[in-house]
N, C-alpha and C positions, 0 to 999 in steps of 0.2 A: 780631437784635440781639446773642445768644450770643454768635454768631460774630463779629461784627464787633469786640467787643472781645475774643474772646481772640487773635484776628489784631490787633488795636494791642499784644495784649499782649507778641506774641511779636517783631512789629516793634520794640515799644521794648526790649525784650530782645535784640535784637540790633545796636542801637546801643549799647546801656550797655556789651553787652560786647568793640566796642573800646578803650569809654575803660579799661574794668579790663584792657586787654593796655598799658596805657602811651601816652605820646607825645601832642603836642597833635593835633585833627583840626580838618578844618575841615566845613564842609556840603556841601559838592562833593565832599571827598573820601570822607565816612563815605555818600553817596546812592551814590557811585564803588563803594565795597568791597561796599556790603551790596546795592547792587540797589533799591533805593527811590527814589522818585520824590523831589524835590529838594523839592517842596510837606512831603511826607509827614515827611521827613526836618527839615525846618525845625519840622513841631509838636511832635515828637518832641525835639530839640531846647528848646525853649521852654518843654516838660514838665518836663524832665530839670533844667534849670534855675531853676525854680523852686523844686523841690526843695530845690534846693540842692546836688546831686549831681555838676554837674558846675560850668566855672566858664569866663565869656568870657575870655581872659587877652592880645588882644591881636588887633591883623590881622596876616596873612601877606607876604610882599613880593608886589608888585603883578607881573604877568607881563606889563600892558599894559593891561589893564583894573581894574575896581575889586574895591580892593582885599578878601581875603574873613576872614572873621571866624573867630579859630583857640578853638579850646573845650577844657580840660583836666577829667580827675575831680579832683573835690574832695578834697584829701587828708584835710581836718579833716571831713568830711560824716559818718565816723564813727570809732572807733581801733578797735583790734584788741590782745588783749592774750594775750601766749605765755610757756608756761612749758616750761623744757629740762632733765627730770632728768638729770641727769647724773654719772655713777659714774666715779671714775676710782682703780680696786686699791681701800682700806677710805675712800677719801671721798667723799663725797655732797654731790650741790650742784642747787641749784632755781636757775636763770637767770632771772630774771622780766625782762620789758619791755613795754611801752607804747609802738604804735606808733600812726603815721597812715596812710593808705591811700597814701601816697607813698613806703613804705619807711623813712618816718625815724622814727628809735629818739626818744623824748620822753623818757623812762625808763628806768632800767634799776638793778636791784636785785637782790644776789646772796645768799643765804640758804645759808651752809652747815650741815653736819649731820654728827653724828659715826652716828647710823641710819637719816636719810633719812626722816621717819615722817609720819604723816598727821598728824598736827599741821602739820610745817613744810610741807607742802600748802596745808594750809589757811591760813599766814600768808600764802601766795604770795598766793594769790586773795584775801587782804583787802585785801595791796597795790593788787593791778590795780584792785579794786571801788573805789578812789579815785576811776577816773576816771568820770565818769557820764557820758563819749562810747564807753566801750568796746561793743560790741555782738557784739563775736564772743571766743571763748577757744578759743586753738590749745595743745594740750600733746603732749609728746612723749615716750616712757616708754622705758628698755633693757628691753622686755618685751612680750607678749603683751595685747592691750584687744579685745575686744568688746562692742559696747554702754556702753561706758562701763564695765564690770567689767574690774579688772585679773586677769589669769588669774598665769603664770609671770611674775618682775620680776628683774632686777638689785637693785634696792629692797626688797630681802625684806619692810619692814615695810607694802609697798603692796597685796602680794599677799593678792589674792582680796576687796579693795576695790571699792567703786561711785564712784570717782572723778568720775562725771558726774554723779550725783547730788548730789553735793559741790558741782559746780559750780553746778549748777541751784539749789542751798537759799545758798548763799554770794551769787551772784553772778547770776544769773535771765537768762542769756544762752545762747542755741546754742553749741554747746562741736565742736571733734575733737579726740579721743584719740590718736595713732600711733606704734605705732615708731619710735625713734629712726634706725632704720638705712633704713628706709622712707622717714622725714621726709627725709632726707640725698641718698637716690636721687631722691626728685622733683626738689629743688633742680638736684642736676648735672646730671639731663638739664634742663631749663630752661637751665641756666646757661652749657652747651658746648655750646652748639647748636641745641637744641630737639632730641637725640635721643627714640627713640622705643622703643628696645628696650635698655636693657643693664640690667646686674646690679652691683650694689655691696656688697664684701666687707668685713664689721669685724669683726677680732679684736680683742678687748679681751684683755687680762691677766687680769681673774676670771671671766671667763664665757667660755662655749660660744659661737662664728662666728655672726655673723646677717649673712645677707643680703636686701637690698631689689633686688625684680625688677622693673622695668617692660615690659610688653609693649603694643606700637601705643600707644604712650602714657597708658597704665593701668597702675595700682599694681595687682599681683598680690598676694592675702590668703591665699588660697586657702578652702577651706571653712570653716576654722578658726580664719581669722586664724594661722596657725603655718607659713605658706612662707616659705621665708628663716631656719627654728628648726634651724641644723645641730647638731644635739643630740647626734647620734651619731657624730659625725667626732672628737670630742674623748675619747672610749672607748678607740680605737682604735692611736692616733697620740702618744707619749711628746715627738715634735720639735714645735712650733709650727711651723715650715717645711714643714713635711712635712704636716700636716694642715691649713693654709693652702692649698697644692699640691694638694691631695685633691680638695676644696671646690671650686677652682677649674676642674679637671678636667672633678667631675660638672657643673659649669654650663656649660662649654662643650659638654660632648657632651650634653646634652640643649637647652640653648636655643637655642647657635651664637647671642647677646646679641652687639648691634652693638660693644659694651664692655662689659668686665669693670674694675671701678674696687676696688681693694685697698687698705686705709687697715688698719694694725698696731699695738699698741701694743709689741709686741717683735720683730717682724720687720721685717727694714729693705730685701732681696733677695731674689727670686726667681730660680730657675733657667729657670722655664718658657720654653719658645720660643715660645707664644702670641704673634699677634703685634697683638692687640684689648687689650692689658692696659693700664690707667692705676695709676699709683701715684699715690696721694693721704696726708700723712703725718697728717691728722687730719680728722675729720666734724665739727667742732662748728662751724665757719661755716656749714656744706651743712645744719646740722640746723637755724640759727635763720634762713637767708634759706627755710629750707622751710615751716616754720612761719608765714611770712608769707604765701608762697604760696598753701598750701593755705586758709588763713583767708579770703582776698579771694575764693580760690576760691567757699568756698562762700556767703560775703557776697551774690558773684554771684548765686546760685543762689537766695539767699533773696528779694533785690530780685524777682526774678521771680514768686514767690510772693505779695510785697506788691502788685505792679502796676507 
């Protein structure tokens, strides 16, 4: 009996997750992709909607026979609510929003800061706790998070914080913490493509280069959570160009990254003859469709948990 339901489990976890890749399906086509018997796939179906989770939204055009019935995730079934610190030279700004699982913004509220300080955190997440559909919080730091403790920040006054903790007593919801430069790399490979390996470069103007690596389609942390911390390139190098060029160098000769994506706040050209470079002139789009991402991501992850 175990087994039988942790195989319906895993079956209905792999219908749910194409409706979280988007797009309406139908029951012929999700029995089509995932290999399931068209029986199997109809209770599955029938479960899923009852829920509420997903939604009948219509038939398909007829091909000659009858017609078959198309099913979408439920965008409102739960929200998602992301916060994007964001430092730009001595200003400080918390991005808040309230989303639906459809991408659309419901919300959105910007809190600036002349220090960035866990107070105006904390007002973020009073906002979001407005909505009592939110069930996931995505945040996104110029900094260092493990576990929920922020280590090194752009945010000086967040450092060496239990930000999740915060969110758990605020707001009583599974939370991710990440790098903002991290957030930003999932996004573009998502977004160009569905690449699977490249590296993405941000200088900012007050701080030290971070980059976000992806490999076979994993965000690379490394032990530390501190890959991607170019900390020691800025020592070195008096030019912003030149140690921009450095940075990019070492990722090439050590990843050979299907793309290298370079976003400056004072550099505008490179020299390199690299011929994998994308110029990107800002991360703050890549950072709040990443945050959505990674949030449904693990949404995903949790449904499977519940059943």
């Amino acid at each position: 009996m175990a087994k039988n339901e942790e195989l319906k489990k895993e079956n209905t976890q792999l219908i749910r997750t194409f409706f979280y890749q988007g797009d309406n399906w139908t029951k012929n086509s999700l029995s089509e992709m995932s290999g399931l018997s068209l029986a199997g796939t109809t209770n599955i179906l029938q479960h899923l909607q009852e829920q509420k989770e997903i939604l009948y939204v219509g038939d398909s055009e007829s091909t000659g026979g009858r017609k078959s019935k198309q099913y979408t995730l439920n965008p409102e079934f739960c929200h998602i609510g992301t916060i994007f610190c964001r430092r730009k030279a001595n200003e400080y700004c918390f991005i808040v929003q309230d989303m639906n699982l459809g991408n659309r913004i419901l919300q959105s509220h910007i809190i600036n800061s002349k220090h960035g300080t866990v107070g105006d955190f904390q007002n973020a997440l009073r906002w979001i706790k407005k909505d009592p559909l939110i069930q996931y919080i995505a945040v996104s730091i110029p900094g260092v998070c493990s576990h929920g403790k922020i280590r090194s920040c752009d945010f000086e006054k967040l450092e060496n914080m239990d930000l999740g903790a915060r969110i758990t007593k605020e707001c009583n919801v599974p939370y991710v913490i990440e790098n903002d430069v991290n957030t930003a790399c999932i996004s573009y490979a998502r977004k160009e493509g569905n690449m699977h390996d490249i590296a993405l470069v941000y200088q900012p103007k007050v701080a030290c280069i971070g980059c976000g690596i992806l490999i076979r389609g994993r965000l690379y942390n490394g032990e530390h959570h501190e890959a991607g911390e170019m900390k020691n390139f800025k020592k070195h190098e008096k030019s912003p160009k030149k140690e921009l060029e450095k940075v990019i160098s070492a990722l090439q000769a050590v990843l050979d990254p299907q793309r290298i994506v370079w976003v400056s706040d004072t550099v505008k050209e490179l020299d390199s003859s690299f011929t994998n470079l994308m110029h990107r002139n800002s991360i703050d789009s890549y950072v709040q469709s990443g945050l959505y991402e990674m949030a449904k991501d693990e949404l995903l992850q949790l449904r499977k948990e519940e059943g």
